[in-house]
MDTraj code that builds the backbone (N, CA, C; nanometers):
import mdtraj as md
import numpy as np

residues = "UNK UNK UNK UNK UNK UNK UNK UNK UNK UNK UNK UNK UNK UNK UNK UNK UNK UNK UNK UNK UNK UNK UNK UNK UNK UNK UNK UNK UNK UNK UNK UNK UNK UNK UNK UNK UNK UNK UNK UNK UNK UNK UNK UNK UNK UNK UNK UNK UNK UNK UNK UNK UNK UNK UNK UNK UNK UNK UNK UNK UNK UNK UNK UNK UNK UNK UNK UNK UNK UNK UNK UNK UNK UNK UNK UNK".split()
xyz = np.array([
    [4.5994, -4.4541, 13.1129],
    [4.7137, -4.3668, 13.1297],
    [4.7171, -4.2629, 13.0183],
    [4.7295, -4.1678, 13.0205],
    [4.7510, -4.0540, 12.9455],
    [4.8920, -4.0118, 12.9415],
    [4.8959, -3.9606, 12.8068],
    [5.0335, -3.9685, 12.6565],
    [5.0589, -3.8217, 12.7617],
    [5.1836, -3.7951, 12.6970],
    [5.1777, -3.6640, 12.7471],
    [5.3099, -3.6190, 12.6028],
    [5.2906, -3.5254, 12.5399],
    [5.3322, -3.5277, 12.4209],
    [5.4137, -3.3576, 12.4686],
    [5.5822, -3.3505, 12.4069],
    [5.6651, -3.2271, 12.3991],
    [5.6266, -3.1151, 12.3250],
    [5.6270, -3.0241, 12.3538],
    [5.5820, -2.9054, 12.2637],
    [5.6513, -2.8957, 12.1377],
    [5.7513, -2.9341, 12.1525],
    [5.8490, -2.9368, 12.0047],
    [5.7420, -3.0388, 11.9202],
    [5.7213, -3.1526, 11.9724],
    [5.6581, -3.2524, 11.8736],
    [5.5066, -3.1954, 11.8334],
    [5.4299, -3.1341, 11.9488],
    [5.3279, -3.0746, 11.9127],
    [5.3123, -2.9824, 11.8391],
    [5.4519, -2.8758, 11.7883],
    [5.4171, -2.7866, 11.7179],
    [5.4812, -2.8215, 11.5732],
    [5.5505, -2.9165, 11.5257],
    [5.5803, -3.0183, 11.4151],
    [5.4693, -3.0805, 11.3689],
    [5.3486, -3.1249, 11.4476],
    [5.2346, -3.1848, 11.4077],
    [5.1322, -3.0867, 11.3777],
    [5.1344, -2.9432, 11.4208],
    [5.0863, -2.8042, 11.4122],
    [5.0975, -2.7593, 11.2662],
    [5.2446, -2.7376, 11.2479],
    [5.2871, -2.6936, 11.1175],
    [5.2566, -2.7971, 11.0495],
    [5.2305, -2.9218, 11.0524],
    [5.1999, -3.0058, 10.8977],
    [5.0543, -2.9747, 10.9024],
    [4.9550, -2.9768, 11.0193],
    [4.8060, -2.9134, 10.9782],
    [4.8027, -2.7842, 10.9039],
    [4.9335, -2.7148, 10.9331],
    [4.8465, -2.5663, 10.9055],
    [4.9320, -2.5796, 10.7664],
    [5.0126, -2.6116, 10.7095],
    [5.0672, -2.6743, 10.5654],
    [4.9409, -2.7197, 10.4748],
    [4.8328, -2.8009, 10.5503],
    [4.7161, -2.8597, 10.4626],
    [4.7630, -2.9429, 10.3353],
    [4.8733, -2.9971, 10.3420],
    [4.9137, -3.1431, 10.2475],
    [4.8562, -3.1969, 10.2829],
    [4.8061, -3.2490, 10.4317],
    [4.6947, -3.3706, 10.4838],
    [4.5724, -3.3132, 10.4983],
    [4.5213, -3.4153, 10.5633],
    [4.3952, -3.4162, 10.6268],
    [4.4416, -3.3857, 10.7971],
    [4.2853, -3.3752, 10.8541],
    [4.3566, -3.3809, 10.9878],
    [4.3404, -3.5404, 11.0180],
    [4.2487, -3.6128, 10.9449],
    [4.2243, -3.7777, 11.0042],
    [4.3492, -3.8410, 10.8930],
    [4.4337, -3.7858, 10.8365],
    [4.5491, -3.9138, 10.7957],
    [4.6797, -3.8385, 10.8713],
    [4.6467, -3.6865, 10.9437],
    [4.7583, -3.7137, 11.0506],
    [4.7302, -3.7609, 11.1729],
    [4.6258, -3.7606, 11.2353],
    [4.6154, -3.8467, 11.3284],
    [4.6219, -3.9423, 11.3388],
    [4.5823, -4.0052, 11.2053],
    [4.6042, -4.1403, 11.1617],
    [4.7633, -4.2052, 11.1924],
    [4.8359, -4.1188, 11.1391],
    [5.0020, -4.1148, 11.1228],
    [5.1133, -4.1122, 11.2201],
    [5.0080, -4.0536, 11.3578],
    [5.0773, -4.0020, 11.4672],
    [4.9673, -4.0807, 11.5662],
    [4.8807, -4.1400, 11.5469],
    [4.8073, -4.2022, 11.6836],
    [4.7661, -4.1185, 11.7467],
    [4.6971, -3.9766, 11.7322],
    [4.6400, -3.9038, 11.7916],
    [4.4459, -3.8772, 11.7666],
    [4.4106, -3.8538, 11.8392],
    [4.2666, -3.8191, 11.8041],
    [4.2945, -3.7378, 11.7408],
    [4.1742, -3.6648, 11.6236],
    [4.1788, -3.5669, 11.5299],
    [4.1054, -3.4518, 11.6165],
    [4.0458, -3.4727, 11.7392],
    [3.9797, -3.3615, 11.8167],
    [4.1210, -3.2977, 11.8864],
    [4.1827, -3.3776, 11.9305],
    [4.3270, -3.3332, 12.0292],
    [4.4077, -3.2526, 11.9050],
    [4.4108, -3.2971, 11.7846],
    [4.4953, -3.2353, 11.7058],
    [4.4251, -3.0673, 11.6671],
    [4.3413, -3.0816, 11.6658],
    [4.2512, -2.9399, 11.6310],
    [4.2722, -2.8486, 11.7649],
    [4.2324, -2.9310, 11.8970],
    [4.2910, -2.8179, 12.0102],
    [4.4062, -2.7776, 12.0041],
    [4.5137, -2.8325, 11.9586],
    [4.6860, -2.7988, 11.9810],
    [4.6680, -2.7066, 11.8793],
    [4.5954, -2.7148, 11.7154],
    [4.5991, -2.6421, 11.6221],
    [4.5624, -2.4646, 11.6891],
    [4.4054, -2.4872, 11.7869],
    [4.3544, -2.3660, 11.7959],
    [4.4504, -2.2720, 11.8850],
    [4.5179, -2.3612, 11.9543],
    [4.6069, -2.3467, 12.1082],
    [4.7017, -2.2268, 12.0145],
    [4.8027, -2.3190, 11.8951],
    [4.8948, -2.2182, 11.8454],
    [4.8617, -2.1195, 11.7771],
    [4.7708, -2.0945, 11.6831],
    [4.6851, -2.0010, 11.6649],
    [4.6669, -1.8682, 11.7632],
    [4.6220, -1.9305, 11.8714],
    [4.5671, -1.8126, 11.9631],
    [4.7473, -1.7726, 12.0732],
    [4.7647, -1.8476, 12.0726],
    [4.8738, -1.7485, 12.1066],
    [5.0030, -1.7477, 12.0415],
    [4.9895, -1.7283, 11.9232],
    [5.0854, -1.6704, 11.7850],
    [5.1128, -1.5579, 11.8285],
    [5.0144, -1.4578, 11.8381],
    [5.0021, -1.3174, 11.8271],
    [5.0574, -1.2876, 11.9580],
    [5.0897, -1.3683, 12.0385],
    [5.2059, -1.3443, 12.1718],
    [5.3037, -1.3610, 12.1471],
    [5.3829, -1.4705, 12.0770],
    [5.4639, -1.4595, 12.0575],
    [5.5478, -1.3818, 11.9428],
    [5.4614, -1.3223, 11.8540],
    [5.4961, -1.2526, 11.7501],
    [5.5462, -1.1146, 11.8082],
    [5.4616, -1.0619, 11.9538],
    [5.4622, -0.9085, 11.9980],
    [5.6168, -0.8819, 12.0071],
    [5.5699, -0.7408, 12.0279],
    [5.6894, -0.6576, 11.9941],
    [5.7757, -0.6945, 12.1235],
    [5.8968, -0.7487, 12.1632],
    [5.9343, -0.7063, 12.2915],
    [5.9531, -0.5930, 12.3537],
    [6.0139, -0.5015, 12.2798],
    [6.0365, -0.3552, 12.3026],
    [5.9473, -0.2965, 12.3632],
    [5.8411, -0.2465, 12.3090],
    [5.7059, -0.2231, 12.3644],
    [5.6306, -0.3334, 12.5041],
    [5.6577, -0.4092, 12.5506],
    [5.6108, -0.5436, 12.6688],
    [5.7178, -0.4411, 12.7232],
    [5.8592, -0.4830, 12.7729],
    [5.9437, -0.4236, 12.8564],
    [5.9657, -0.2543, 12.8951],
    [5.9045, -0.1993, 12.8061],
    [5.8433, -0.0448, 12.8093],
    [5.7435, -0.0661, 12.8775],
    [5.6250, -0.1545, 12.8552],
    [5.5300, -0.1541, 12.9791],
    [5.5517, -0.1586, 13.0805],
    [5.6829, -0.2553, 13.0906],
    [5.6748, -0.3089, 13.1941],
    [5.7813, -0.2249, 13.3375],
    [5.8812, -0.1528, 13.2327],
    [5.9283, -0.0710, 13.2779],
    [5.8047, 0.0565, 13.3717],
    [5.7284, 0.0591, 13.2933],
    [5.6423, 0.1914, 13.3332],
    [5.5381, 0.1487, 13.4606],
    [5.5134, 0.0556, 13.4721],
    [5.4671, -0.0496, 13.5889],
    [5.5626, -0.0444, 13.6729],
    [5.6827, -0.0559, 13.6926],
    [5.7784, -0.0691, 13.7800],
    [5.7804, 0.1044, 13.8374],
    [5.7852, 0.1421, 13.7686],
    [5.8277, 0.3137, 13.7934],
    [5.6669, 0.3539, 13.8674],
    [5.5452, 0.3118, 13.8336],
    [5.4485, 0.3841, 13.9176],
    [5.4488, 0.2698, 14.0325],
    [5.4890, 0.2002, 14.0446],
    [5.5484, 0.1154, 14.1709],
    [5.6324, 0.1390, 14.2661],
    [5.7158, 0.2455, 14.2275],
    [5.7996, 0.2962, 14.2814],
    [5.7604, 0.4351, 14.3551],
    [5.7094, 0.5110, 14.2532],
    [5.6056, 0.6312, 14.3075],
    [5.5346, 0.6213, 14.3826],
    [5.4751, 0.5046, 14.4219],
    [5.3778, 0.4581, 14.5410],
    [5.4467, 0.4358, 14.6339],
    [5.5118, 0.3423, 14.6227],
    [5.6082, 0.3280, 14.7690],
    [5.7000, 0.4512, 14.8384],
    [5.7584, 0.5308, 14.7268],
    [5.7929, 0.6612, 14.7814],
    [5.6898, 0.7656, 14.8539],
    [5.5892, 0.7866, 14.7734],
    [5.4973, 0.8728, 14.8551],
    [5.4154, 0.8088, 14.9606],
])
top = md.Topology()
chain = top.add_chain()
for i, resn in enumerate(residues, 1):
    res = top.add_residue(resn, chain, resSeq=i)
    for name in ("N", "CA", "C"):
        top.add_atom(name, md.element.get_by_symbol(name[0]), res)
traj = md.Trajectory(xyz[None], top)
């Protein structure tokens, strides 16, 4: 059977890797996780940081401007 672990808890176990007080084998150790699973969740938040960091302003300006040549199409 497979764990199925909350994102809240996964990104609490995230921030103590990327802290580097531990190891990654005495938090896995600590939490009963493989140290391979802990490194994917690590690379996971990593790679999409830089999404959640973006600007909103600029996304909804896109997205605005997508809507509007959407609209131009269907009109003409």
């Amino acid at each position: 059977m497979r764990k199925s672990y909350s994102g809240e808890f996964k990104a609490k176990v995230v921030l103590e890797i990327l802290k580097e007080e531990k190891t990654i084998s005495q938090i896995a150790s600590e939490y009963g996780i493989h140290p391979n699973q802990l490194l994917k969740w690590k690379k996971e938040a990593i790679r999409s940081l830089a999404e959640v960091l973006e600007d909103g302003r600029r996304k909804s300006d896109k997205e605005k401007e997508t809507l509007k040549n959407k609209i131009q199409e269907l009109y003409a």
